[in-house]
C-alpha positions in Angstrom: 105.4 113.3 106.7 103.4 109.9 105.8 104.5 107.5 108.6 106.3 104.4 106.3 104.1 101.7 108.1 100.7 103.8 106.3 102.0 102.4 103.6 101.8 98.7 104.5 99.1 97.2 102.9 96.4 94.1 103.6 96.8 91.4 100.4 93.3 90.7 100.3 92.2 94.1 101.1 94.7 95.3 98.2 93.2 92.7 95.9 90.0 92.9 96.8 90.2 97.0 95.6 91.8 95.4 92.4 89.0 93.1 91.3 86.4 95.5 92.1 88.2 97.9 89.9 87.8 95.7 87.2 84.2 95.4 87.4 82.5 97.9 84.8 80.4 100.5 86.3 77.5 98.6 85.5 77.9 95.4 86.9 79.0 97.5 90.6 75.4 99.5 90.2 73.6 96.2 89.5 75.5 94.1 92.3 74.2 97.7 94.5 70.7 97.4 92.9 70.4 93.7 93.7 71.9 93.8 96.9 69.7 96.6 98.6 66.7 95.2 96.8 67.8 91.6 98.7 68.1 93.8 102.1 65.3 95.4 101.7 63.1 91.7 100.7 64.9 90.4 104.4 63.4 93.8 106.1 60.2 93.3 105.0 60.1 89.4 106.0 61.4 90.8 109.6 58.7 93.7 109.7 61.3 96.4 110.1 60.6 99.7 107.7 63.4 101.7 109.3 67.4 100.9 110.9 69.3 102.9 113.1 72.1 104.1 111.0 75.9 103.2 111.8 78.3 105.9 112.5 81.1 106.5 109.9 84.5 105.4 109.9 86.1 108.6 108.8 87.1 110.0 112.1 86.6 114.2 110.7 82.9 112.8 109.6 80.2 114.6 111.8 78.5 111.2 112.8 82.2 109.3 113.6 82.7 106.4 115.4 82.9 106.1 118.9 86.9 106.5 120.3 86.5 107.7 123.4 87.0 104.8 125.7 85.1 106.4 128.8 81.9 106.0 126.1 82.3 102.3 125.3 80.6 100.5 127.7 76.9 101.4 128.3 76.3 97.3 129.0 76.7 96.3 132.8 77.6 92.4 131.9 78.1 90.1 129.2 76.3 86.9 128.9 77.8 84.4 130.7 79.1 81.4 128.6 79.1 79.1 131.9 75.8 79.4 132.9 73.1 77.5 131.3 69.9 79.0 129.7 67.8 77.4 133.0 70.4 79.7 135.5 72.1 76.2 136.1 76.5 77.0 136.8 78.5 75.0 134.2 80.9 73.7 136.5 82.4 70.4 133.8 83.3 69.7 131.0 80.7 67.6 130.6 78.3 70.3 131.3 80.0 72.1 129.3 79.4 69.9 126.2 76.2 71.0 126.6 76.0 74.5 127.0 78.1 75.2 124.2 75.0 73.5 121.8 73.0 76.1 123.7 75.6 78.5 122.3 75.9 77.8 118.9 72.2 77.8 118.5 72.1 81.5 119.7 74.4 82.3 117.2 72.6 80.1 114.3 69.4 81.9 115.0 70.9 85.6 115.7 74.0 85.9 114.2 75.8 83.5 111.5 72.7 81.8 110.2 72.2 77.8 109.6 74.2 75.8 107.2 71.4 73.3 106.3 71.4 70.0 107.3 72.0 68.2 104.0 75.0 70.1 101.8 76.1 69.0 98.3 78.9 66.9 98.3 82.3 68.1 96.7 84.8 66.1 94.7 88.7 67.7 94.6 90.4 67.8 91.2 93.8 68.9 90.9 94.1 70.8 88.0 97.3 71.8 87.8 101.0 71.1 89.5 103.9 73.3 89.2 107.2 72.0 90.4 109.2 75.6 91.3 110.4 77.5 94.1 108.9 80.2 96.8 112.4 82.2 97.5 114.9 79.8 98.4 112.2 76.7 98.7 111.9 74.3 96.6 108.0 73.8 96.2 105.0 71.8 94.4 101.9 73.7 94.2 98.5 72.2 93.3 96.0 74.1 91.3 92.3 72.7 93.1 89.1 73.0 92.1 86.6 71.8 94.6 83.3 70.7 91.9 80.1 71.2 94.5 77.5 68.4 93.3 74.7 70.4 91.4 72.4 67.5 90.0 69.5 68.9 92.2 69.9 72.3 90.4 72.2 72.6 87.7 71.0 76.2 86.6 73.8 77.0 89.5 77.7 76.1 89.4 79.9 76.3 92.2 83.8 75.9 91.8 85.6 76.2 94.8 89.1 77.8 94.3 92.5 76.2 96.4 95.9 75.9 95.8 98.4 73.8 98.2 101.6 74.6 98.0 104.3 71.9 100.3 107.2 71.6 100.4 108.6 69.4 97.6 110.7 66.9 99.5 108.2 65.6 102.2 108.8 62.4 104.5 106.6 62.5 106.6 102.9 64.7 106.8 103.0 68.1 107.1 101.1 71.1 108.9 99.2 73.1 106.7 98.2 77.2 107.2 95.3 77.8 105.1 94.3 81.7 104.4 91.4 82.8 103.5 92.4 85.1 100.3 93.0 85.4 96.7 94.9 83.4 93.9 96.7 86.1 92.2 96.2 86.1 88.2 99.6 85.1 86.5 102.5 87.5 86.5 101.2 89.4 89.3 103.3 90.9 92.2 103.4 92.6 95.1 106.3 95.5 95.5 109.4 93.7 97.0 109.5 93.5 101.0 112.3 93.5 103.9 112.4 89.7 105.1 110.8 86.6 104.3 107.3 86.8 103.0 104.9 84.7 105.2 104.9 81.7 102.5 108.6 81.3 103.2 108.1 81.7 107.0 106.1 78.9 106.9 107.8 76.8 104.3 111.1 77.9 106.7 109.9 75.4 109.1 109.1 72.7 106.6 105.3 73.3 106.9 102.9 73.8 104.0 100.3 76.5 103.1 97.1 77.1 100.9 94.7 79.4 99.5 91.4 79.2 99.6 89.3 82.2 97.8 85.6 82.6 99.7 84.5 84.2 96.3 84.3 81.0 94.9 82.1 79.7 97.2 79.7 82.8 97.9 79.8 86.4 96.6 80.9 88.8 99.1 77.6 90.9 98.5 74.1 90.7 98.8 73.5 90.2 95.4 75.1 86.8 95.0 72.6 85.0 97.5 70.7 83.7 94.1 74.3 81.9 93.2 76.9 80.5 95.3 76.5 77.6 97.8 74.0 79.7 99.4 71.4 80.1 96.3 72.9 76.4 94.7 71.4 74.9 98.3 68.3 77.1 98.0 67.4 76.6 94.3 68.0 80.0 93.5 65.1 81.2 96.2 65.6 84.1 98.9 67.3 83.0 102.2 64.6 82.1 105.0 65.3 84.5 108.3 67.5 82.0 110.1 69.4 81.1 106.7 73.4 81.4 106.8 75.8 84.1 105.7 78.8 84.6 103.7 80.6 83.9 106.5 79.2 80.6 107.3 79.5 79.8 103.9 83.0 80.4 104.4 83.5 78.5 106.7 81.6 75.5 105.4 84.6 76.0 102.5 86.9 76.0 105.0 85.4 72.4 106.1 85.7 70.9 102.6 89.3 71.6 102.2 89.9 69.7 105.5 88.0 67.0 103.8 90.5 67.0 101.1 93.9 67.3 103.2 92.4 64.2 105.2 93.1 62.3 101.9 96.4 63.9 100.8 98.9 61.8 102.6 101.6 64.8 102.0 99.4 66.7 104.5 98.8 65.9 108.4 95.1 66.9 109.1 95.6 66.9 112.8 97.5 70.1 112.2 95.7 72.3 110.6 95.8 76.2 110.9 93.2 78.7 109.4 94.0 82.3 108.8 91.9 85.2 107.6 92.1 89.3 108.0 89.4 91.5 108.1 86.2 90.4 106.8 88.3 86.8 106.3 89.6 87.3 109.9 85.9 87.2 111.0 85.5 84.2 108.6 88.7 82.6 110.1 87.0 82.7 113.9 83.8 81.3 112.5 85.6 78.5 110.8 87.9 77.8 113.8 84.7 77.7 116.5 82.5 75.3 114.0 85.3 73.5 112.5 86.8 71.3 115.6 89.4 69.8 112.8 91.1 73.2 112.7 93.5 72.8 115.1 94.5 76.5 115.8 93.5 79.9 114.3 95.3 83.4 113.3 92.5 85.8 113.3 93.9 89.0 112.3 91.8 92.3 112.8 88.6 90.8 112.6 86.3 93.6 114.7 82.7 93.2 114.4 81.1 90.3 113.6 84.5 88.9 114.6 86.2 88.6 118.0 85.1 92.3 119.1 82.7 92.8 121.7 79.3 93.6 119.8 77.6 95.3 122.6 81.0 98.0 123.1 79.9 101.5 121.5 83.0 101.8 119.6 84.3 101.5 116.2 82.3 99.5 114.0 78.8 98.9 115.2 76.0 96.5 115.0 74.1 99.2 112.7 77.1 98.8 110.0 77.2 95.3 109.8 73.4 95.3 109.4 73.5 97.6 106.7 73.0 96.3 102.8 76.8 96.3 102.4 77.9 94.0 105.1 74.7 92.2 106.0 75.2 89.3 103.8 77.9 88.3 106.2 75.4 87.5 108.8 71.7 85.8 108.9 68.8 87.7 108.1 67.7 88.0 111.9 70.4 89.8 112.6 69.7 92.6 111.0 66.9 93.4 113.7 69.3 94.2 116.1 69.9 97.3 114.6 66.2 98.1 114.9 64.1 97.5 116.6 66.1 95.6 118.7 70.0 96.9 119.8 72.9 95.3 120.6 72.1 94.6 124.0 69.5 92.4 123.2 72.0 90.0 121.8 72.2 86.5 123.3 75.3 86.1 122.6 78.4 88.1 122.3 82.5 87.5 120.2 83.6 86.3 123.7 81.7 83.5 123.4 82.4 82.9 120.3 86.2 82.4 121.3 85.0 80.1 123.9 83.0 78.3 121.1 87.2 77.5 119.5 88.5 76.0 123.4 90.2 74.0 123.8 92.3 74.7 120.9 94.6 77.6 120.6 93.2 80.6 118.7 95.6 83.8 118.5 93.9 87.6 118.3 96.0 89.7 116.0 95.7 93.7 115.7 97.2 96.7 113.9 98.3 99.9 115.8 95.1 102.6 116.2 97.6 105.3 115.3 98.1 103.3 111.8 95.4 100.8 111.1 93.2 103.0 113.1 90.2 102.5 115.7 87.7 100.8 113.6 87.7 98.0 114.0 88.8 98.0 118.4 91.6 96.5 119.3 90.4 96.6 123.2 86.8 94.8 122.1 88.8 92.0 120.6 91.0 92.0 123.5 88.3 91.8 126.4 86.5 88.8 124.3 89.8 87.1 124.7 89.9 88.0 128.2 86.1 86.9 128.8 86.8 83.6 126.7 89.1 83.0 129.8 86.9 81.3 132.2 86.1 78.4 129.6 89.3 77.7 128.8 90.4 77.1 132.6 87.3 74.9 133.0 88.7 72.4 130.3 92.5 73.1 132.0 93.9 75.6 129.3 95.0 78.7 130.3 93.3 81.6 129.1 95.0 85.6 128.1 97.1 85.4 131.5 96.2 89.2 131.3 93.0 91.9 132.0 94.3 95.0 131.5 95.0 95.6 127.8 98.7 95.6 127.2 101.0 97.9 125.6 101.6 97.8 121.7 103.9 95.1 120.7 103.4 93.5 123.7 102.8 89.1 122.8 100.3 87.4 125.3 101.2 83.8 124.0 101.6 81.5 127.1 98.2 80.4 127.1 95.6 79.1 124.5 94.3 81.9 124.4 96.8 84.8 122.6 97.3 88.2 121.8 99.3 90.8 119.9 98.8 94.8 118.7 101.7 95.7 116.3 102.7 98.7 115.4 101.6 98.4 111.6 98.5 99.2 109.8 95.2 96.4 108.7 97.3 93.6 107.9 98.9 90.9 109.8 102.1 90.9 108.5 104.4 92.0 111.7 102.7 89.4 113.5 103.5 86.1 111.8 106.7 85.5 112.7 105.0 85.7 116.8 102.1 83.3 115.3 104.6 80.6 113.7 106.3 80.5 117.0 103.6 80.2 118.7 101.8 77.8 116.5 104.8 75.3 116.4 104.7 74.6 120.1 101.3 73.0 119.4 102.9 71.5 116.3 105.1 69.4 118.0 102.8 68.0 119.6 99.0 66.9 119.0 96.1 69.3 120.0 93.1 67.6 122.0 
């Protein structure tokens, strides 16, 4: 018998397996074509002829990932994010000011890429407003369109895609939770659900939400690197090896549309949350450790390239994300780390990462491995949390309050620093109504 919470399913991932479907089988062999032909163009400028290929996620496969938690750690240490490059202890915050530019240039370089220094500006249109109702809410929603200035190279449009929905009597200015997801087509629906949606959760407590789509800003795929923000900023040229990936570029979205809620006086843009699951949970961190206007984060099951440990042998491995179908998350460079170079050779690790976020709140959401499975490991998102700790104390935060990974359902939210494993599948659903909760002590007051 299929156990009922199998049957929960991710919106984006659910969407996402929509659109695709839609594509013709041409256009998903050409976006293949163009994407290994891109990977393999990034190979060659590295040197690399051959990768070390990643284990499969099907756990009956003969090559399956890693489970076995006695396996998991060949590393002895991780790097440490309070020690400086010269050996020097980062014992201030001052100091620590500092090391965290040491920090994000190990990620630049290896892992996320560099947004360049000069971007295209982006002008906000409302295109649309709908006066209706979420439930039992009365609600406005605002059809965006964020026009990225192409007058350098117009051969390249980029529209980014947001709608804002608040709350439609507002006195005063409002949080706002902004996913990373989709803006389902008119008349679609999801099957009917026990309880309050997350929307109404949210609107529940007078607060607003939006959706931004990443697709609007860059492909998910290596094939879209000629269009997007990525190949608008590069003239339609290949990325160089230390150019950003999709999930910078997602971030950089991210950005823009605190640009635009600082001039929406409905909207308080001291309070701002980001969201994301899965590929968009991994986005979400990215956006929340770059973006020091975010306020707070929900990352939901983001695994590698996310908060999961890179250098743990299990689940998903450095060798998958390097692969031509996630590597246009990440830089070029990093693809070296599945060969010649391994994960241990990494500068940096997802604890740091976390660190990158203090002090502001960020909250680690999980599925259950009997439902959602062991892909994407719970534990390696966990012990970054855990390992994020020390950073947080040093700017007087309190970190996971925990070391030993706790049992399912069991919420680590008294620090800044929070954690949660429900007992559904890839989604993030059971773990809202914790987050909200959570989120609105911060709300009530203001996050330095």
């Amino acid at each position: 018998m299929i156990k009922k919470s199998i049957l929960i399913f991710s919106l984006s991932a659910f969407f996402a397996v929509q659109v695709f479907a839609q594509w013709s089988r041409e256009e998903q062999e050409r976006i293949g074509r163009l994407s290994r032909e891109d990977h393999q163009l990034m190979m060659k400028q590295l040197g690399i002829k051959e990768l070390r290929p990643g284990p499969s996620g099907n756990p009956k496969a003969p090559n399956a990932a890693n489970t076995d938690e006695s396996k998991a750690t060949p590393y002895k240490s991780l790097p440490d994010p309070l020690v400086f490059k010269n050996g020097t202890a980062v014992k201030t915050a001052e100091q620590w000011e500092k090391r965290k530019l040491e920090i994000f240039e190990d990620f630049d370089r290896e892992i996320y890429g560099r947004v360049p220094a000069k971007t295209p500006a982006v002008t906000w249109e409302v295109v649309k407003e709908e006066d209706t109702v979420e439930g039992e809410f009365p609600i406005i929603i605002k059809q965006l369109v964020g026009h990225v200035d192409n007058s350098e190279y117009p051969a390249i449009t980029v529209d980014i895609q947001m709608t804002l929905t608040t709350p439609k009597k507002i006195t005063d200015p409002v949080p706002v939770i902004v996913e990373f997801g989709w803006n389902f087509p008119a008349g679609f629906r999801m099957r009917p659900q026990s309880g309050p949606t997350w929307q109404q959760q949210v609107l529940a407590k007078g607060w607003a939400y939006a959706i931004l789509v990443p697709t609007s800003i860059q492909a998910d795929n290596g094939a879209g690197f000629r269009e997007g923000i990525i190949g608008l900023v590069n003239k339609g040229r290949p990325r160089k090896l230390d150019d950003w990936g999709a999930l910078r570029a997602w971030a950089w979205g991210a950005s823009r549309a605190v640009d635009y809620f600082q001039t929406n006086p409905d909207i308080d843009e001291k309070r701002v949350a980001i969201e994301g699951l899965s590929r968009y949970g991994k986005a979400a961190i990215v956006a929340l450790a770059y973006e020091p206007r975010i306020a707070i984060g929900l990352i939901g099951s983001s695994g590698a390239g996310g908060a999961k440990i890179l250098r743990r042998v299990f689940g998903e491995q450095v060798e998958n994300l390097a692969s031509s179908g996630e590597y246009h998350w990440f830089t070029p460079n990093f693809i070296k780390y599945a060969g010649p170079l391994t994960p241990l050779d990494l500068p940096v690790d997802a604890h740091e990462l976390v660190a990158l976020c203090a002090p502001r709140p960020v909250f680690i959401s999980v599925g259950s491995p009997d439902v959602e499975g062991q892909w994407i490991d719970a534990k390696g998102m966990f012990l970054a949390g855990v390992h994020a700790g020390p950073v947080y104390e040093l700017l007087g935060k309190k970190g996971l309050g925990a070391a030993e990974f706790p049992p399912q359902e069991t919420a680590l939210v008294d620090g800044e620093i929070a954690f949660r494993q429900h007992a559904g599948g890839h989604t993030v659903g059971p773990n809202w109504p914790v987050f909200i909760k959570y989120a609105e002590r911060y709300f009530s007051k203001s996050i330095p």
